[in-house]
ChimeraX commands (.cxc) that place a marker at each C-alpha (Angstrom):
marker #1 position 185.65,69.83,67.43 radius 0.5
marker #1 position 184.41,66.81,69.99 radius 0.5
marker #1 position 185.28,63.54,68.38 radius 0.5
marker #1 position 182.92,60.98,69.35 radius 0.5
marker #1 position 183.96,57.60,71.09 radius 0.5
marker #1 position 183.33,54.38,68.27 radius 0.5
marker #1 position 181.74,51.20,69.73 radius 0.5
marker #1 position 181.69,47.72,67.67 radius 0.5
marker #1 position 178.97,46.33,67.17 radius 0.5
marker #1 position 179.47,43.41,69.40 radius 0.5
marker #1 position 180.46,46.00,72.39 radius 0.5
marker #1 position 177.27,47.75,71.75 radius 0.5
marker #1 position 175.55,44.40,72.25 radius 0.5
marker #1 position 177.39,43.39,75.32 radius 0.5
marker #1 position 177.65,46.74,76.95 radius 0.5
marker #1 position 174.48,47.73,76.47 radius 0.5
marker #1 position 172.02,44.26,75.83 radius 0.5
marker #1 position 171.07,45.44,72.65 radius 0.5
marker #1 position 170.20,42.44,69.98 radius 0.5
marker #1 position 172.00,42.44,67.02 radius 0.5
marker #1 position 168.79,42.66,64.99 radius 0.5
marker #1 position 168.14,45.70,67.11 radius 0.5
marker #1 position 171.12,47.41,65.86 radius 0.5
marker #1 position 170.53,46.70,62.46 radius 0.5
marker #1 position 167.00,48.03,62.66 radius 0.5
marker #1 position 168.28,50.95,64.03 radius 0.5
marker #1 position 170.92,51.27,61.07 radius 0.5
marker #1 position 167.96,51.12,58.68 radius 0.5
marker #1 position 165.80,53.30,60.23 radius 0.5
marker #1 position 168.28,55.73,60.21 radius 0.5
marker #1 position 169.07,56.43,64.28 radius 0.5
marker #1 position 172.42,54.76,64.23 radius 0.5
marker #1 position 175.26,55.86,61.60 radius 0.5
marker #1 position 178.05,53.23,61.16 radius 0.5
marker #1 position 180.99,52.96,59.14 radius 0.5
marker #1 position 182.39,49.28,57.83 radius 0.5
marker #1 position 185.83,48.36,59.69 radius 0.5
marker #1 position 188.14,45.67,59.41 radius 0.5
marker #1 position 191.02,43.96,61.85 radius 0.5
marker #1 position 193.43,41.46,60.99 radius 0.5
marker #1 position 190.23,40.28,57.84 radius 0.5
marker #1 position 187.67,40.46,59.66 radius 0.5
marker #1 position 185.00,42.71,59.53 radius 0.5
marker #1 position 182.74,45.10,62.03 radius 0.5
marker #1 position 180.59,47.80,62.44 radius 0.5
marker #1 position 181.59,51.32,63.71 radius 0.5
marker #1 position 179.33,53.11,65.88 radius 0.5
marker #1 position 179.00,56.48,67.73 radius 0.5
marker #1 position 178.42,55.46,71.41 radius 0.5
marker #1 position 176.03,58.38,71.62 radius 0.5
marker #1 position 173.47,57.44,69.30 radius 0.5
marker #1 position 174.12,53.83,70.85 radius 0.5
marker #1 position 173.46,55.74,74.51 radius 0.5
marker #1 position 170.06,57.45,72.36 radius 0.5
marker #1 position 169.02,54.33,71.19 radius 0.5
marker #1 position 168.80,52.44,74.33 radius 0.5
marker #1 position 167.64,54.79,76.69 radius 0.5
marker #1 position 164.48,55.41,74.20 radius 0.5
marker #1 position 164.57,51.84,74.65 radius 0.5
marker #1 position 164.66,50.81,77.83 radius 0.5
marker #1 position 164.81,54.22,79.79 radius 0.5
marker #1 position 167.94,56.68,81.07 radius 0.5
marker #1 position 167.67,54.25,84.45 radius 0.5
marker #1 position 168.82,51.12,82.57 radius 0.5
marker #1 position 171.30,53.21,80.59 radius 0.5
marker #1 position 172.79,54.34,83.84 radius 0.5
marker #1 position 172.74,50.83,85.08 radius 0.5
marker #1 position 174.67,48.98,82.28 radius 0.5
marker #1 position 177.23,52.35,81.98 radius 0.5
marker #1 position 177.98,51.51,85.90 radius 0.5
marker #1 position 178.13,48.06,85.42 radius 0.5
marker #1 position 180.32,48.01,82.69 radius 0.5
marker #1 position 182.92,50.56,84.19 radius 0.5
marker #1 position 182.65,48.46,87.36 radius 0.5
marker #1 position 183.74,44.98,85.48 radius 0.5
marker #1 position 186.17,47.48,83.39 radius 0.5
marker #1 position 187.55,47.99,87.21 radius 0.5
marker #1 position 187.59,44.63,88.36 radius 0.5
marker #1 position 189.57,43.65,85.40 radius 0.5
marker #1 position 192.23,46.25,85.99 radius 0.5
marker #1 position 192.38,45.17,89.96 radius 0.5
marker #1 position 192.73,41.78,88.77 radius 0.5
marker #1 position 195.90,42.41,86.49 radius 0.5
marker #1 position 197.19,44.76,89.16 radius 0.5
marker #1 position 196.88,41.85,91.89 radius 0.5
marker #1 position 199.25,39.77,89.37 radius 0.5
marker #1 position 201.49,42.19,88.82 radius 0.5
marker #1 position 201.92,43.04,92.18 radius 0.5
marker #1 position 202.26,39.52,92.97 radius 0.5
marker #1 position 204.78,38.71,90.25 radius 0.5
marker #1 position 207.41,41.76,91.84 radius 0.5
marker #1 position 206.80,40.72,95.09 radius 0.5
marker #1 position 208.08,37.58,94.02 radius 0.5
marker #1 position 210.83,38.74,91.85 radius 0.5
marker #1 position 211.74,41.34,94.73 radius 0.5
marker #1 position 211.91,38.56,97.56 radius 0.5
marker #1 position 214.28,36.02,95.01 radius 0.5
marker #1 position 216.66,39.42,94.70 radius 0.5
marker #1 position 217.05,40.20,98.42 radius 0.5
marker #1 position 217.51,36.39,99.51 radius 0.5
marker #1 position 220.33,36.94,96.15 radius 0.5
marker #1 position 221.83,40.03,97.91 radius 0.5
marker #1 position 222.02,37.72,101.14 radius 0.5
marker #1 position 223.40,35.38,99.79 radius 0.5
marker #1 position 225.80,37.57,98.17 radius 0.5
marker #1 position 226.74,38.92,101.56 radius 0.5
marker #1 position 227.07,35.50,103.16 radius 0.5
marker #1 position 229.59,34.66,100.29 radius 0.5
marker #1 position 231.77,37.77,100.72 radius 0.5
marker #1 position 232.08,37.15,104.26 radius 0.5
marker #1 position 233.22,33.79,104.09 radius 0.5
marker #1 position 236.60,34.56,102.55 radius 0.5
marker #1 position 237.45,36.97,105.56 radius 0.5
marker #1 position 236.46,34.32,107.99 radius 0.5
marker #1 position 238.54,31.82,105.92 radius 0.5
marker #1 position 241.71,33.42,105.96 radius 0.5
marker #1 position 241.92,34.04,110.28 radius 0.5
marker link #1:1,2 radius 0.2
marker link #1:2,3 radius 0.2
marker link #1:3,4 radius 0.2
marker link #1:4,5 radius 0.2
marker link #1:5,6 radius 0.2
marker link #1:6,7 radius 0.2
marker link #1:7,8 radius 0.2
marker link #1:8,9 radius 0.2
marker link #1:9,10 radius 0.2
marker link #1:10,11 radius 0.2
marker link #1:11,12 radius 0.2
marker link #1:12,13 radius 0.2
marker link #1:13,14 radius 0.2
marker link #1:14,15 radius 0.2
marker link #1:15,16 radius 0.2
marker link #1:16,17 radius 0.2
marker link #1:17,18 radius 0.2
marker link #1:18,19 radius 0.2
marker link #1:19,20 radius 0.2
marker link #1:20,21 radius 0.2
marker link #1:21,22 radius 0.2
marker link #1:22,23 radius 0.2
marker link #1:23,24 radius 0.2
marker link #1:24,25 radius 0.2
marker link #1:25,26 radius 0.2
marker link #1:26,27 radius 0.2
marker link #1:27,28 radius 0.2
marker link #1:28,29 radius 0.2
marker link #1:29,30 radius 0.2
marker link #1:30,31 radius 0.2
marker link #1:31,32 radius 0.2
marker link #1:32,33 radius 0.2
marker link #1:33,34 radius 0.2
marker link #1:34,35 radius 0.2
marker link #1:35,36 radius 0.2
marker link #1:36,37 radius 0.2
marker link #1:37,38 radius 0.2
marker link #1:38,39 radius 0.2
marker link #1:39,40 radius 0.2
marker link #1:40,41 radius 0.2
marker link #1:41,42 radius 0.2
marker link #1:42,43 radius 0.2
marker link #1:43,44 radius 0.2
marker link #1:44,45 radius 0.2
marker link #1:45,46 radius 0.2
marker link #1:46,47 radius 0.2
marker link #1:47,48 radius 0.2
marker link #1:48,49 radius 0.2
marker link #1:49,50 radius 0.2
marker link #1:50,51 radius 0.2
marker link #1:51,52 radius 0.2
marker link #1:52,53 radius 0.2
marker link #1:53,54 radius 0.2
marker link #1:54,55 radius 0.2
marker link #1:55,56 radius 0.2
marker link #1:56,57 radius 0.2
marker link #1:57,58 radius 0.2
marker link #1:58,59 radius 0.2
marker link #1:59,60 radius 0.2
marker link #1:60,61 radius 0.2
marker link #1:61,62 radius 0.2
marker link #1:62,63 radius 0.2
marker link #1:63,64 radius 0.2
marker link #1:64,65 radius 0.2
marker link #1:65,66 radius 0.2
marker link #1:66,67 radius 0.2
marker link #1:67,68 radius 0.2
marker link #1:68,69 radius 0.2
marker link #1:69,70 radius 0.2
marker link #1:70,71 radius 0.2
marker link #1:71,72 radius 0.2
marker link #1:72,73 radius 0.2
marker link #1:73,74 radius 0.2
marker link #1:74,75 radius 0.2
marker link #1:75,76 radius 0.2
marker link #1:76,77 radius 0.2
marker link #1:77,78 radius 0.2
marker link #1:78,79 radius 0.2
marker link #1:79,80 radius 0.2
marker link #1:80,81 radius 0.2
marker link #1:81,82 radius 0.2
marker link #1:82,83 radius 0.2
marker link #1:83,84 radius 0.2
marker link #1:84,85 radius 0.2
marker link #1:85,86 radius 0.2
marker link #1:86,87 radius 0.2
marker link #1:87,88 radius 0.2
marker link #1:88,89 radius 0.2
marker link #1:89,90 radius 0.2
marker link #1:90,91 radius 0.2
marker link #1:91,92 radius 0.2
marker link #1:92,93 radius 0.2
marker link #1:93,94 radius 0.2
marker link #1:94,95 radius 0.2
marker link #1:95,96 radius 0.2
marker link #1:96,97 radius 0.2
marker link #1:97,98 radius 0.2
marker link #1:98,99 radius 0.2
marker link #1:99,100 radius 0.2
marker link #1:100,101 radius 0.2
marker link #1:101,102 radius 0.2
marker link #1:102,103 radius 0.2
marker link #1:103,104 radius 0.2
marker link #1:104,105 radius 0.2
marker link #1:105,106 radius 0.2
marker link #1:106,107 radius 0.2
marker link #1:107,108 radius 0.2
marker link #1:108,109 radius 0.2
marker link #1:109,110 radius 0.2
marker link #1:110,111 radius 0.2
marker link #1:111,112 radius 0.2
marker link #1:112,113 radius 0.2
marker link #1:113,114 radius 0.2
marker link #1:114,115 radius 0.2
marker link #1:115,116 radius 0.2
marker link #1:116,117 radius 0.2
view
């Protein structure tokens, strides 16, 4: 059995330009099925991203669905780059501070033997 992806309503909205009085006439006229969700007290809207995808490309065409699909995964993407680039960053950092420690490690271990001649 396929279980379907959920979208809030507010992703449905920003992923796919829908209005939110859209959605609810959808809900009413039966093409989208939701079930009532809560986090943390505060309420949403469940929704199958299938009859989301049904609604908007009778909507606005399969084109446009394609479109905002490819433009979300692509800002999806450049998110993920972006936290990559700051990781990456952040153990470059942390990886320079522990060889200029190891070098300085070295320089005081050789001291002593230099000391003592």
């Amino acid at each position: 059995m396929h279980i379907q992806r959920l979208h809030s309503l507010g992703t449905a909205r920003s992923e796919y330009g829908l209005t939110q009085d859209e959605i609810y006439a959808a809900i009413d006229a039966g093409k989208l099925q939701y079930r009532p969700a809560a986090m943390h007290g505060n309420p949403w809207l469940r929704l199958l991203r299938r009859e989301v995808e049904a609604l908007v490309r009778i909507r606005s065409g399969d084109r446009y669905l394609r479109e905002r699909k490819t433009r979300t995964e692509l800002a999806q993407i450049n998110r993920e780059l972006k936290q990559l680039r700051a990781q990456l960053a952040a153990l470059e950092e942390r990886r320079a501070a522990l060889l200029a420690e190891l070098a300085d490690q070295g320089d005081h271990q050789a001291r002593p033997a230099s000391a003592s001649t």
